[in-house]
C-alpha positions as CSV (number, residue, x, y, z in Angstrom):
1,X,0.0,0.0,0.0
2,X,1.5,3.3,-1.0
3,X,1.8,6.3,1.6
4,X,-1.1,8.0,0.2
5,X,-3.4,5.0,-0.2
6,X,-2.2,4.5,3.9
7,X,-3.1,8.2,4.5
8,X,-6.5,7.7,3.2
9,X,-7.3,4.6,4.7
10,X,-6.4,6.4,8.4
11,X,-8.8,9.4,7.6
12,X,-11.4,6.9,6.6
13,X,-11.3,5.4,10.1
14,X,-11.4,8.8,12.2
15,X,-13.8,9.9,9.9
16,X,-12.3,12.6,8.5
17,X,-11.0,13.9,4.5
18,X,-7.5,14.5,3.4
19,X,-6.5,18.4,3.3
20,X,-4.2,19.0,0.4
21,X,-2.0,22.1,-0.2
22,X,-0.1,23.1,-3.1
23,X,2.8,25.4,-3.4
24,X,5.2,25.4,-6.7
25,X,8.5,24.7,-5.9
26,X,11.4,27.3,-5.7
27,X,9.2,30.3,-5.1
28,X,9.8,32.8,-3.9
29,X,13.3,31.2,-4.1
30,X,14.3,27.6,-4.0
31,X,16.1,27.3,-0.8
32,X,12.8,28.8,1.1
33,X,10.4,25.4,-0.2
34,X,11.9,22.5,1.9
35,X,10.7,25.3,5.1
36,X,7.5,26.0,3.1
37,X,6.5,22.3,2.9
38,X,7.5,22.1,6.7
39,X,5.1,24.6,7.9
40,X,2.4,23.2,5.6
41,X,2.8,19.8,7.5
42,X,2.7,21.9,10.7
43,X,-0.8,22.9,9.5
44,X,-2.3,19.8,9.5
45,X,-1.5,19.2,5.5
46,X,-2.2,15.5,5.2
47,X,-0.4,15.1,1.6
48,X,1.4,17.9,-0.2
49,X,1.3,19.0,-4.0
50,X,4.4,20.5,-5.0
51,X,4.4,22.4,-8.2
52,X,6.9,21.3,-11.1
53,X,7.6,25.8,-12.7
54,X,6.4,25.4,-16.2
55,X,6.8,28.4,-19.1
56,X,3.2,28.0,-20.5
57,X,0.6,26.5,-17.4
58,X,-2.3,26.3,-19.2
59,X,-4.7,25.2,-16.5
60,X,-3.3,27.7,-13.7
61,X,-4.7,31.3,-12.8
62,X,-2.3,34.5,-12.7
63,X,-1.6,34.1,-9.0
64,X,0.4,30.3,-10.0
65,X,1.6,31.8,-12.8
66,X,3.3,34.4,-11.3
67,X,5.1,31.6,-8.7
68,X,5.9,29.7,-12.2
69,X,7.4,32.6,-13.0
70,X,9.6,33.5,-10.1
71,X,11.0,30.0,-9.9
72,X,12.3,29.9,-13.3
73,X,13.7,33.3,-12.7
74,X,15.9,31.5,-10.5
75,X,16.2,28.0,-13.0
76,X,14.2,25.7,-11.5
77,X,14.2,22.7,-12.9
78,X,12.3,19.2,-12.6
79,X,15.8,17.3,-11.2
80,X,15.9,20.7,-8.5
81,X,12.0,19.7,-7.5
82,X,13.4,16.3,-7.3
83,X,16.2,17.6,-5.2
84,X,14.0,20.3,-3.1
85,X,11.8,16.5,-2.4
86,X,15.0,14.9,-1.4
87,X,16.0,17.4,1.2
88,X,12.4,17.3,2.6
89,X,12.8,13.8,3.6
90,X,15.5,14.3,5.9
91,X,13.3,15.6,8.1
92,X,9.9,14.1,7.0
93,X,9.7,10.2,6.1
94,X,6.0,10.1,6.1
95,X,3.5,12.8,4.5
96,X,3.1,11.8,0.9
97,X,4.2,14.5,-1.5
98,X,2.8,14.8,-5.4
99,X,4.8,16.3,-7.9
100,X,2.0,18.7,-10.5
101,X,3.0,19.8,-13.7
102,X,3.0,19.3,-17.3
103,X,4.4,16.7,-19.1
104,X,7.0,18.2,-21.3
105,X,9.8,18.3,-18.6
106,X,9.0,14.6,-18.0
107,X,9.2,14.0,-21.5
108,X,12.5,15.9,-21.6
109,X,13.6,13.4,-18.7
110,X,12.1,10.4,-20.3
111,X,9.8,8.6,-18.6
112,X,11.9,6.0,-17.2
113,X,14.4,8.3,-15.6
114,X,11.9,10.7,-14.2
115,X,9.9,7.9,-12.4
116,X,12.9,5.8,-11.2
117,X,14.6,9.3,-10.0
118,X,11.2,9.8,-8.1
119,X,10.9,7.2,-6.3
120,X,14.6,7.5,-4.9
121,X,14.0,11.2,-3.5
122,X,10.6,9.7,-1.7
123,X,7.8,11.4,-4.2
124,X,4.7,9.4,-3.4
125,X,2.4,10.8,-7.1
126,X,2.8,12.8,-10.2
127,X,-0.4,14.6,-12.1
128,X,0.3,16.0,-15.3
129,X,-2.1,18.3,-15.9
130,X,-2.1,18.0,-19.9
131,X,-1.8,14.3,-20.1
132,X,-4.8,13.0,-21.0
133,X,-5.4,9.5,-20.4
134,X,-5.5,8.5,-24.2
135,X,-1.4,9.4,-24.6
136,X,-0.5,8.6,-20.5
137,X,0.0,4.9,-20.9
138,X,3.9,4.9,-21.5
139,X,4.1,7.6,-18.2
140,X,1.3,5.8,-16.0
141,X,3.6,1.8,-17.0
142,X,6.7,3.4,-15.6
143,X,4.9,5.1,-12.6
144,X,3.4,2.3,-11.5
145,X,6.8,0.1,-11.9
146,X,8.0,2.6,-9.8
147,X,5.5,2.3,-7.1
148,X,4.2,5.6,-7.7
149,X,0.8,6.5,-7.9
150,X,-0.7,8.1,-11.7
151,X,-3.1,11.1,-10.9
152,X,-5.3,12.4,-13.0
153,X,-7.3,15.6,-13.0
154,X,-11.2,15.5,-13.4
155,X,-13.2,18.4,-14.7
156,X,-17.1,19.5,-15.2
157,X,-17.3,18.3,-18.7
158,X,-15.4,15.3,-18.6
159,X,-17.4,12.7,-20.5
160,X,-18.2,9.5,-19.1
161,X,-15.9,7.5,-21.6
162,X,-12.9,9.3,-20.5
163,X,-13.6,9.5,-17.0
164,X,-13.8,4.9,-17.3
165,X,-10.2,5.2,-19.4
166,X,-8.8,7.6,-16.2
167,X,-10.7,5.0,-13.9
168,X,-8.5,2.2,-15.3
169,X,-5.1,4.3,-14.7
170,X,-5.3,6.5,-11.3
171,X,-3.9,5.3,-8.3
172,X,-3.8,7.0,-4.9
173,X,-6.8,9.8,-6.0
174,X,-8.4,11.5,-8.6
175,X,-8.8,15.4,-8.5
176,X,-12.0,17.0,-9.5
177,X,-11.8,20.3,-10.5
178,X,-14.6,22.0,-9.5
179,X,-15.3,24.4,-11.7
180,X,-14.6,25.5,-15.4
181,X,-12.0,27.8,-15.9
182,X,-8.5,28.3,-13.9
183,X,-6.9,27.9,-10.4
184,X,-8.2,30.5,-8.1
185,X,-10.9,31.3,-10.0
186,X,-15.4,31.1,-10.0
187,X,-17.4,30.5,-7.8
188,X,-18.3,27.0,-5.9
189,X,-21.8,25.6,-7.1
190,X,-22.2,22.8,-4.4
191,X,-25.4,21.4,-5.3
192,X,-23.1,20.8,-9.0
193,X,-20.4,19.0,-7.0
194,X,-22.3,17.2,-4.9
195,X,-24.1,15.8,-8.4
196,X,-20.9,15.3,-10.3
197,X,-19.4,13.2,-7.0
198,X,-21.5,11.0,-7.0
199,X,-21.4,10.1,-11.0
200,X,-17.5,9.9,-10.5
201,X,-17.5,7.9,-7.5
202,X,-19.7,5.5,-9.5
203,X,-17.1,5.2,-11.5
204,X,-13.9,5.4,-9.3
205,X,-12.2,3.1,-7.2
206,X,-10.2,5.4,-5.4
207,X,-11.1,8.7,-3.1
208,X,-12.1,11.8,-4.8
209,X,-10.4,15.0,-3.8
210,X,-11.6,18.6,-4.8
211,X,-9.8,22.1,-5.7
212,X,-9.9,24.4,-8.3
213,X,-12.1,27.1,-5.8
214,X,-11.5,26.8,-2.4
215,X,-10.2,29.7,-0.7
216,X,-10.9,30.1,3.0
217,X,-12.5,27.7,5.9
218,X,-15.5,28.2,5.2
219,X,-15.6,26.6,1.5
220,X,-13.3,23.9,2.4
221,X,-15.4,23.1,5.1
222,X,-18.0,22.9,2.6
223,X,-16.2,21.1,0.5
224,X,-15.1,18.7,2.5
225,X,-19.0,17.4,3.5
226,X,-19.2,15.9,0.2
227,X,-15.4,15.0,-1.0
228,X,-12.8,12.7,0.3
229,X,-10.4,15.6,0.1
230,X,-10.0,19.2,0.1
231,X,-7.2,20.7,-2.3
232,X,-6.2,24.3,-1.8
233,X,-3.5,26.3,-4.2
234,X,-3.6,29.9,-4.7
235,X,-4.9,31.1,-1.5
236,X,-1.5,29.5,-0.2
237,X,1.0,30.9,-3.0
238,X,-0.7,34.2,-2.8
239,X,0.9,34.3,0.9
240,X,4.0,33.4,-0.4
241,X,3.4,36.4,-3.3
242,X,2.8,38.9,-0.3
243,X,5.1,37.7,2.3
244,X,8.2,35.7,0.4
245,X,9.8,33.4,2.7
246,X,8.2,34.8,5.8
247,X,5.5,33.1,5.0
248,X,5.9,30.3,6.4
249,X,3.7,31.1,9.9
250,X,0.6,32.2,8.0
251,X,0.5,29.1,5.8
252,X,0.5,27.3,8.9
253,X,-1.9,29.4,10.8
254,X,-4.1,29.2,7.6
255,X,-4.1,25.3,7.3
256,X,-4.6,25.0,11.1
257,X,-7.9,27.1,10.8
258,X,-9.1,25.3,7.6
259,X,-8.1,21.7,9.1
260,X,-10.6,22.8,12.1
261,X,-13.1,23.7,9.6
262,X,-13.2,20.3,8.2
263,X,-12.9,18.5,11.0
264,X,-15.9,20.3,13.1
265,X,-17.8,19.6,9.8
266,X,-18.1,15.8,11.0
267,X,-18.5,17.0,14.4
């Protein structure tokens, strides 16, 4: 059983979902992330999403874009994510941590070396944003030799076809994004979650995480009454954005309030 399918099965039992933060590695400068990841864990973060800086993020809103953009100013790379995950470790053997980005650094990589070079730093899942499940099959074979978990991401208009050819692939979770547009953008329409849920889980055999427009407590508590897990992105980098590495106390201060949320949801 991999570490996130471990985490999962814990929450389960107490009864509660998986919170999941995401920050993009190497802003606002690569040797502030490791601390960054830290203080998300000190939150109550039960799995980390670590962003892979990419030129062109199609699927990420202007406040990601920006972190993108700082970290390449300093030439981050995929093998420094790999490193930044490395370094983590030291201190942290057990919180599962997801690489996100797009595929052509881990086509630049090859597939092979990427996922072999993964699984020796400790990363636990990779979702490529713009690999659809119709071209992932050479990524999702050498993931999955490397005992690390395929994630795919989910959206409103995902047709029912594709959602069985993603059910056949993802390991670990699947992440619905829960609204059409980019990161940090629009405006949560519940009732439309809580419908769309349920015709994924029908379809799923793994838990079903949520992100794409949660901002504060109050909507990841929502949130989290209908999905396994809450995801949360650009809320957090816009933090970083404001306060650089100094950050590090308010992302934990914000996760503690949000991981209270949730839990007094089940309450």
């Amino acid at each position: 059983m991999s570490r996130i399918q471990t985490v999962f099965e814990r929450l389960r039992e107490q009864g509660k979902q998986a919170l999941i933060p995401f920050i993009t590695a190497g802003d606002p400068h690569p040797a502030a992330t490791v601390g960054l990841m830290h203080a998300l864990v000190a939150g109550g973060a039960d799995i980390v999403e670590l962003g892979v800086p990419f030129s062109d993020p199609m699927a990420d809103g202007p406040v990601i874009q920006r972190a993108s953009e700082r970290a390449l100013a300093h030439r981050v790379s995929l093998r420094d994510v790999l490193d930044i995950v490395r370094d983590f470790r030291r201190k942290d053997s057990h919180t599962p941590v997801v690489l996100m980005g797009y595929a052509n650094p881990i086509e630049a990589m090859g597939y092979h070396a990427f996922a072999t070079a993964a699984r020796e730093v400790g990363v636990d899942g990779a979702l490529t944003v713009d690999m659809p499940p119709e071209e992932a099959e050479a990524l999702v074979a050498a993931l999955v030799e490397a005992g690390i978990d395929p994630i795919f991401l989910l959206a409103p208009t995902t047709p029912p076809a594709r959602v069985d050819a993603v059910a056949r692939m993802v390991r670990g979770y699947a992440y619905y994004v829960s609204l059409k547009g980019v990161t940090g953008a629009g405006h949560l329409d519940l009732a439309d979650v809580e419908q769309r849920l349920g015709e994924l889980r029908s379809r799923l055999a793994v838990p079903v995480g949520v992100g794409f427009g949660i901002r504060d407590a109050a909507s990841a508590q929502a949130i989290s009454r209908l999905a396994d897990a809450v995801v949360i992105g650009s809320r957090l980098v816009q933090e970083i954005e404001q306060n650089g590495a100094d950050a590090a106390p308010r992302l934990t201060a914000l996760l503690r309030e949000i991981r209270t949320a949730m839990d007094n949801s089940r309450a």
